[in-house]
N, C-alpha and C positions, 0 to 999 in steps of 0.2 A: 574886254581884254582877251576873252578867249579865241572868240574869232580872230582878236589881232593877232594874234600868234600863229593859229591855222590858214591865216592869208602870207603869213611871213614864209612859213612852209611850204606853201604854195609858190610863194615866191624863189625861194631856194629850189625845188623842182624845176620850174620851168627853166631856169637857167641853164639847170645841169641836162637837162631835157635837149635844152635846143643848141649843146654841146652833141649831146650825146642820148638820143630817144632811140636806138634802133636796139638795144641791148636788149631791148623786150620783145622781140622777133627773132631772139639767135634760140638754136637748138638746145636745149637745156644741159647737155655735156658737152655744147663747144664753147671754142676762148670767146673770150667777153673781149672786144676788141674797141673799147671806148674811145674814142677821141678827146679824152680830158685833158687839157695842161694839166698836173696835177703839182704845181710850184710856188700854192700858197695855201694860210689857211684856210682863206673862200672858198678853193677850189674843194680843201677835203672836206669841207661845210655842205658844199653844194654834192659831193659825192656821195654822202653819208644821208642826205635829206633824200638823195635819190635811192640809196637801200630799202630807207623806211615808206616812201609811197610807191615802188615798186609794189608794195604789199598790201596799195589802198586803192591803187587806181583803177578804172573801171573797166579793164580790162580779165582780170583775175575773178578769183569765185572762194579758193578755199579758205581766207580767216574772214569774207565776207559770211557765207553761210553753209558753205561746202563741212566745214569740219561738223554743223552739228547733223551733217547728214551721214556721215563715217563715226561720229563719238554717243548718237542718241538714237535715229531711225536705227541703226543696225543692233542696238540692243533693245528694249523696250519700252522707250521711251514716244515713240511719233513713227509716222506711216507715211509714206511716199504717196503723193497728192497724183497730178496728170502723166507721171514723166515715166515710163519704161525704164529707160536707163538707170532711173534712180529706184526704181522698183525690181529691179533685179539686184544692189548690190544691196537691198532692204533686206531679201527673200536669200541670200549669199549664195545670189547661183549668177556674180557680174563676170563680167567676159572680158578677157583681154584687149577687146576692138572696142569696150565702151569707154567713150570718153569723158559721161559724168558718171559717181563724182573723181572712178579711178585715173582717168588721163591726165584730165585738170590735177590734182591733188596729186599727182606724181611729178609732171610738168615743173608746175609751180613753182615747188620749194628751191629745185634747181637753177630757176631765173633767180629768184631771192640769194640765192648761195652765190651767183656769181657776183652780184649787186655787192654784196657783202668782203666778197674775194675780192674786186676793182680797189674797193678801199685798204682792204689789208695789203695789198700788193703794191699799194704807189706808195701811202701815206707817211709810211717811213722813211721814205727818202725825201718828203719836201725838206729844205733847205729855207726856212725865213726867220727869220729872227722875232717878228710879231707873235710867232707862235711859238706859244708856251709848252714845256715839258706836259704839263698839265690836260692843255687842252688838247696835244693829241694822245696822250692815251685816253682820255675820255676817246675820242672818237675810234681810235683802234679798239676799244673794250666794248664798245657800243657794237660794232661791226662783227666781233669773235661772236659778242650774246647774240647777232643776225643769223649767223651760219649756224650756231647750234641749236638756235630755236626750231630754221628750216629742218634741221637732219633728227632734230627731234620726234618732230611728224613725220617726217617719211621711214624713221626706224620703229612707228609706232605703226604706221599703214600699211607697211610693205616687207617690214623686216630688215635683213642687212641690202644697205645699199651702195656704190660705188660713191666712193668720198673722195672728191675735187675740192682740193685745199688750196689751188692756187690759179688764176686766168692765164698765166702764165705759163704752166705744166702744159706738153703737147702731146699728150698723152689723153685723145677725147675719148678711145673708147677702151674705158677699165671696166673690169669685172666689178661683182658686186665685192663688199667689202664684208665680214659676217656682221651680225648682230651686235654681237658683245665689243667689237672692233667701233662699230658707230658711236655706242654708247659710250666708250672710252674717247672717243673724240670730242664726244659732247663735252664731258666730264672738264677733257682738259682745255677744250674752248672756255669752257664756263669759268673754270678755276683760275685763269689766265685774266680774263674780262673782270672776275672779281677784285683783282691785283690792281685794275686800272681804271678801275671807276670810283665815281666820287658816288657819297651816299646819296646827295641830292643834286639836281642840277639847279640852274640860278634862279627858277619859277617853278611854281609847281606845275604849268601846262607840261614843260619838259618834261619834269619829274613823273609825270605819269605815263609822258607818250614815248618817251626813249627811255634806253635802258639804265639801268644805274646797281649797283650792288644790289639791294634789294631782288631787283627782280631778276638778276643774276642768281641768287640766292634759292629765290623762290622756283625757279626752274631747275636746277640743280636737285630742290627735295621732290620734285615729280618726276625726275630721271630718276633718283636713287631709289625710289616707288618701286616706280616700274621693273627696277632690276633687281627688287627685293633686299636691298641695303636701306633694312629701316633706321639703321644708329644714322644713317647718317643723314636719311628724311627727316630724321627726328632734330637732329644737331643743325639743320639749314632751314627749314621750317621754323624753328625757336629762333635765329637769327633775324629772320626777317618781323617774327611777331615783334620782338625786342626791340626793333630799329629805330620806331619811334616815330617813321615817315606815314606807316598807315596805323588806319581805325577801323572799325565794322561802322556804316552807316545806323542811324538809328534805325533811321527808316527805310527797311528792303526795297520798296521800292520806287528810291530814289535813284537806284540802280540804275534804273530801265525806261524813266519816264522822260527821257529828251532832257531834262532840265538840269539837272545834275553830273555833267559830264565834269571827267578828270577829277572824280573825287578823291576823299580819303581812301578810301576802300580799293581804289584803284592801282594794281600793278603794274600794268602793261593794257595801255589802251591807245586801241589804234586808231586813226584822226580820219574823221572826214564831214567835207565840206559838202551843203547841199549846190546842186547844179555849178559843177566845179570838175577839174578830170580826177580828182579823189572823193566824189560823191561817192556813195550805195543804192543798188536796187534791191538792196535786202528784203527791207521794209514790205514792197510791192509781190515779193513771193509769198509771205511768211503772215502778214497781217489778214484778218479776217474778212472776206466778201461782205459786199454790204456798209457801212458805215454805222459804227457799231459803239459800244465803252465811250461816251461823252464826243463825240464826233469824231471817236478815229476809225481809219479802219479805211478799204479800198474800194472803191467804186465795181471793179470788175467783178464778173460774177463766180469765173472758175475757179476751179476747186484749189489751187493751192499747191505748192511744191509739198509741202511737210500737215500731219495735220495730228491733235496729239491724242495719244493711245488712250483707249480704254483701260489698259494695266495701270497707265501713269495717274489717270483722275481717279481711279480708285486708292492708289496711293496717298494722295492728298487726303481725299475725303475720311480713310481709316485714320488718319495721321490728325486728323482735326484740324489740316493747315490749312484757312484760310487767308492767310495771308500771304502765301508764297503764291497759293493756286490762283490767286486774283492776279499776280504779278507776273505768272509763266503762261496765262490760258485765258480764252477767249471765246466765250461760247457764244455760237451761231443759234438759234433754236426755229428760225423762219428758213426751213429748206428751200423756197422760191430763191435764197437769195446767192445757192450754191447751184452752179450749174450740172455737174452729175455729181451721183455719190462717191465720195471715196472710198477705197477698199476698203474690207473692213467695216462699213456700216452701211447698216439698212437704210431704206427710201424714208423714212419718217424721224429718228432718232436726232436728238441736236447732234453738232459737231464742232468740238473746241481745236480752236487755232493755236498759234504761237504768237504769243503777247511781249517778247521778251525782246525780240530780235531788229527791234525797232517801231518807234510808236509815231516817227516824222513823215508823214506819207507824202512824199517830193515828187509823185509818179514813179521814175526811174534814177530818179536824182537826189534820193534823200541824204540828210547832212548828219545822220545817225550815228557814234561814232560805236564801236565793238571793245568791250571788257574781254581780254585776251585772259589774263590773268588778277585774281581778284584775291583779297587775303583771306575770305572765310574758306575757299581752297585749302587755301595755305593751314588755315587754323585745323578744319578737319583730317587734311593729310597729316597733321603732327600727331592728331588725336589717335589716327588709324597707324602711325607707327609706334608711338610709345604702348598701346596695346598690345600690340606684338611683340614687343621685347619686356613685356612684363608690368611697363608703369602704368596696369588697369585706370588706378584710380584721376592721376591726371589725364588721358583722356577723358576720362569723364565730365570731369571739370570743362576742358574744352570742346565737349559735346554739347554738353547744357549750357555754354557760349550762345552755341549757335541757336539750339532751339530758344532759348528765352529772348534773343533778337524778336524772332515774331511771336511771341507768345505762348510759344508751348512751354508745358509743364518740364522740369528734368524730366530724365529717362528714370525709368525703372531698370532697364537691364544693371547688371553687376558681374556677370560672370565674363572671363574673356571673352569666350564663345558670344556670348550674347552682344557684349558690346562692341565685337566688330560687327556683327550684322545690325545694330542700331545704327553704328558711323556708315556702314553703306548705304543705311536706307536712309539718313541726312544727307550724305551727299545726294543722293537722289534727286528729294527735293530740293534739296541748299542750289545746287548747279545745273538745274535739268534745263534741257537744249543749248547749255553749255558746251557740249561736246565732250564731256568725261565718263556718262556712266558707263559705255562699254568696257573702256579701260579698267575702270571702277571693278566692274563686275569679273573681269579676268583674273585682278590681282584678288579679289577675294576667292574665290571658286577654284581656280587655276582655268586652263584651257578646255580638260574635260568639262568640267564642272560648268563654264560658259557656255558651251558648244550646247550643252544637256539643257540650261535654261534656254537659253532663245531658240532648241529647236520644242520647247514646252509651249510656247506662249501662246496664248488663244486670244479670240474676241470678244464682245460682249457679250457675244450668245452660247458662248463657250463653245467654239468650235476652234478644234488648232488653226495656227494659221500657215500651219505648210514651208516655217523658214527649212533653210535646205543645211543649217552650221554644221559645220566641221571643223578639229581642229586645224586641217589646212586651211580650211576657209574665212578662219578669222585673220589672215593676211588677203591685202587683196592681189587681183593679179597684176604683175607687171604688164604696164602696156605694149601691146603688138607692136604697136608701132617702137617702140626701142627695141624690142627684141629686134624689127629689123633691121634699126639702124647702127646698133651695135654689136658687133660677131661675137663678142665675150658677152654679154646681158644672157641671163639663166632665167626662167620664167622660176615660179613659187609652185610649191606642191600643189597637186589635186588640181591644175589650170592645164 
């Protein structure tokens, strides 16, 4: 059944596709000039299927593996494998002309945003009578949580950025928008998309892969995070735990092991099909050289986009967690089967991978699909806001949630102080190459505070390792190439 639904999607793509495929080669701030009728429900079916694999097809990179190179390499979590480009914005000395993972992860979201735009822009005015009040605000609520999820990321990557609300506005080149201006957009995308979604859709394959209140909900308490309105992370976070739609799996990692896609636990998970145009080559970066963990793992020898830190497996090991580190890491321990060493570590020493990001090794074509948003997120982020506004003792409660999932003991922490630095170092390992702990690590710290750890961090041998952070530098830069093609685009400080 699950595949038949991700063939059905597929099927809805290509439609809208071989209407209208070039939308994925327009400039990221020009109009989206589709050639859709857009005169029934099909059409806005087929418009809306085309937002969501925009976001899957094998042409893109950021919610394939891009974000846990911006949310986990750049703090200290994993180390950049063969790539330069991605070893500079590791080291926070990337450059404006580079275009992993800055160009892409800026690019992106703005294809996605107009995908999203297309639909909010026609959808209102079909005229059919088959189509229910119902089902298109579902689809217009769906499309608002698209555009704010994209502006999400890029006001978290780049800071304030120019907000295209409409394909129809001729107006391509705007200035940036500020910060707090974006997040107010989210805000009111979100809160609008909340209005118009149903709690569940009619399966639960939907129910996990598009949006629906919940995970409306749940993104709404990681905006209000970020922007330090914890009553109200607190107040949208408890919504979603309360809903009724998710559970914490028993077993962690059913997460991550191929088999258990669109679970409970699942918020927002993105679809893909093996050897298909919404397949992933995730897998094929991220999984271990060699053939490794009960016959998984990749033939090739090199070394790997991402490989994970000595801070982070000591983390584990202090923490007692073996059960998360089995489910996030992959240790090599036969060098023969890595072809040079990664930074970071000596000619002899093992070297553990990332276990997490997919275990279907398809070559280039894996049908692996990405947990975007998951509820022990959810559970933690309520635990790290009601903390801050005083309710120590339930977060605690939903700390030791999470730890006695895999078997750890409750915390010992009690003091505020203490028990937000317990909920940071759970999420740590609760979401690690998840793409959060940098963020993670800002809101606890502030900017200085972040800047001051990732330029601390050393290697195994205790030698620093020379990051370059600053508080400009925890934005990355706007890519050159907009600056040139836009006379109003402002580069970011320190670039």
């Amino acid at each position: 059944m699950k595949n038949q639904y991700k063939l059905i999607l597929i099927a809805l793509v290509i439609g809208f596709y071989s209407c209208s495929k070039d939308f994925l080669d327009k400039d990221p701030l020009d109009e989206l000039s589709a050639s859709v009728a857009y005169n029934d429900e099909a059409a806005a079916e087929g418009a809306l299927a085309g937002a969501y694999a925009a976001m899957t097809s094998n042409d893109p990179h950021i919610y394939r593996w891009m974000y846990t190179i911006l949310g986990d390499m750049r703090a200290d979590n994993s180390h950049s494998g063969n790539s330069q480009l991605i070893r500079n914005a590791e080291h926070f000395e990337s450059k404006s002309t580079d275009n992993e993972p800055g160009g892409h992860c800026f690019r992106e979201p703005f294809v996605y945003i107009s995908a999203a735009n297309a639909v909010l822009d026609n959808v209102p005015n079909i005229e059919d009578p088959e189509f229910s009040e119902a089902e298109k605000n579902s689809i217009l609520g769906q499309a608002y949580f698209l555009r704010a999820y994209n502006y999400f990321h890029l006001v978290r990557y780049y800071g304030g950025v120019p907000l295209q609300l409409s394909n129809l506005d001729g107006d391509i080149y705007k200035s940036r928008s500020t910060e707090q201006e974006v997040y107010s957009q989210i805000e009111k995308d979100l809160l609008l998309a909340e209005s118009l979604l149903p709690k569940e859709h009619a399966t639960n394959f939907l129910t996990r892969s598009r949006a629906t209140q919940g995970t409306v909900q749940a993104l709404l308490a990681k905006a209000y995070a970020d922007i330090g309105d914890y009553e109200k992370c607190a107040e949208y976070a408890e919504k979603v735990i309360n809903n009724g739609v998710y559970s914490l799996l028993a077993n962690y990692d059913y997460l991550f092991d191929d088999a258990h896609e669109n679970s409970a636990e699942a918020i927002f998970e993105i679809q893909h099909v093996a050897n298909t145009s919404i397949s992933t080559y995730a897998p094929g970066l991220f999984l271990p050289p060699g053939t490794v963990k009960n016959g998984v793992g990749a033939p090739e020898l090199w070394p790997r986009f991402s490989v994970i830190s000595h801070d982070l497996i000591n983390a584990f090991d202090n923490a007692g967690d073996l059960v998360r580190k089995a489910s996030t890491t992959s240790t090599v321990t036969d060098r023969s089967k890595i072809a040079s060493p990664p930074e970071y570590f000596n000619a002899t020493e093992p070297v553990s991978f990332s276990y997490k990001l997919g275990r279907d090794y398809e070559a280039w074509g894996s049908g692996t699909n990405v947990i975007l948003i998951r509820l022990a997120d959810i559970i933690l982020l309520r635990a790290e806001a009601l903390n801050k506004i005083g309710n120590t003792g339930e977060a605690i409660n939903l700390l030791n949630q999470i730890r006695n999932r895999v078997n750890l003991p409750n915390t010992t922490a009690t003091s505020s102080d203490d028990v937000g630095l317990a909920i940071l170092n759970e999420r740590r390992l609760e979401l690690a190459l998840e793409g959060e702990r940098f963020f993670d690590v800002v809101r606890h710290y502030g900017k200085q505070g972040a800047a001051d750890l990732f330029t601390s961090l050393e290697d195994g041998d205790g030698n620093n390792l020379g990051y370059k952070a600053t508080i400009d530098k925890l934005l990355l830069p706007i890519p050159q190439s907009e600056i040139e093609s836009n006379p109003n685009m402002s580069q970011n400080p320190g670039y």
